[in-house]
C-alpha positions as CSV (number, residue, x, y, z in Angstrom):
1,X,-19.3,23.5,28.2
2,X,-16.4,24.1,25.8
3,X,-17.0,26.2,22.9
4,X,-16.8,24.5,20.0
5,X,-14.1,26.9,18.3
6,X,-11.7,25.3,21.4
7,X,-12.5,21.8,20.2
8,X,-9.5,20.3,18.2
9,X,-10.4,17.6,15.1
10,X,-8.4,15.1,14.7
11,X,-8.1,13.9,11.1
12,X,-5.7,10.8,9.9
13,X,-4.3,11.3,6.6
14,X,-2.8,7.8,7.5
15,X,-6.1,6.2,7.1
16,X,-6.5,7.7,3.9
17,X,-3.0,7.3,3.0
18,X,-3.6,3.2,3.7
19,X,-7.2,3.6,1.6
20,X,-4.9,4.4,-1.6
21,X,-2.2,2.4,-1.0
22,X,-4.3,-0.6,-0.7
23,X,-6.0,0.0,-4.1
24,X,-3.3,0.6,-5.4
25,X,-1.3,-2.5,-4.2
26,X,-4.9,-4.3,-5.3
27,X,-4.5,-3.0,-8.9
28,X,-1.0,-4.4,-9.3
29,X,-1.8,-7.8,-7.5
30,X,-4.7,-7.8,-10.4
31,X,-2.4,-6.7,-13.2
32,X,0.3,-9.6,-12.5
33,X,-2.6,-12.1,-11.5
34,X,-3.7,-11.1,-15.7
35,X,-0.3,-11.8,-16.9
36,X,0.1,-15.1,-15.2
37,X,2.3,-13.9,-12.9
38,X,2.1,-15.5,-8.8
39,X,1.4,-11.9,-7.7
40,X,2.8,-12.1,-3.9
41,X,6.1,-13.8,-5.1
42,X,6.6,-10.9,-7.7
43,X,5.6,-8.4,-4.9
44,X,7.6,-9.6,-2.4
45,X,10.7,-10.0,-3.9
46,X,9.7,-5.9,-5.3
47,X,9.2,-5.5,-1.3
48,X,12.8,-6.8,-0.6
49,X,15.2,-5.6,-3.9
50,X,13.1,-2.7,-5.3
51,X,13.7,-3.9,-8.4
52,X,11.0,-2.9,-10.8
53,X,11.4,-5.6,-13.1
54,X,9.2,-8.2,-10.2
55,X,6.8,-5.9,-11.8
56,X,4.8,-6.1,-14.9
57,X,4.2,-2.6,-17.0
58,X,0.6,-4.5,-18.1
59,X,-2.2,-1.4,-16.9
60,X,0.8,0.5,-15.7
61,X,1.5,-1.8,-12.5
62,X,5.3,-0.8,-12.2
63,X,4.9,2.9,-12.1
64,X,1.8,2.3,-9.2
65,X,4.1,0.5,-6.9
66,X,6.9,2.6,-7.7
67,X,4.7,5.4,-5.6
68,X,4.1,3.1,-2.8
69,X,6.6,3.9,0.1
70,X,7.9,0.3,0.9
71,X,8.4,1.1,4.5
72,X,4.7,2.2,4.8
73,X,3.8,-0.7,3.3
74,X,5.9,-3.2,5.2
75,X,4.8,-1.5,8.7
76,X,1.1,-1.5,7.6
77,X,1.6,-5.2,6.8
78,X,2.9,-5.9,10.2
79,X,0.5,-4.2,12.2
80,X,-2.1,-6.1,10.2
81,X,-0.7,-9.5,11.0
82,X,0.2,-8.9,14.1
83,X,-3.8,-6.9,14.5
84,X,-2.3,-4.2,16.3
85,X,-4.2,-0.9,16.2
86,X,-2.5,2.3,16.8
């Protein structure tokens, strides 16, 4: 029997890390749905240009996607289409 101050936890800040960055995305995709905005064209072409203007400042949406790391996002996006777990 192992003693349980040998026992490793594993924790995933990644899972946590996705948690936020999924509200957050869902905040912004709300904010531009508000203005009358098509939210996934604006995102996307944020996604591929990083230009902040795809963005509406209504409820502070540019500065939440502005702390969303676009590769995070864009491999999160492909493991979920492609339903691959890690």
């Amino acid at each position: 029997m192992k003693d349980s101050k040998t026992k490793t936890t594993v924790f995933s800040a990644i899972d946590a890390g996705n948690i936020e960055m999924r509200a957050n995305l869902l905040g912004v995709y709300k904010s531009l749905l508000e203005k009358g905005y098509n939210p996934l064209n604006q995102i996307v072409g944020y996604i591929l240009t990083e230009d902040p203007t795809y963005i509406t400042n209504h409820k502070d949406a540019r500065v939440i996607i502005s702390k969303i790391d676009r590769d995070e996002l864009l491999i999160e996006m492909l493991k979920n289409y492609l339903q691959i777990q890690d």
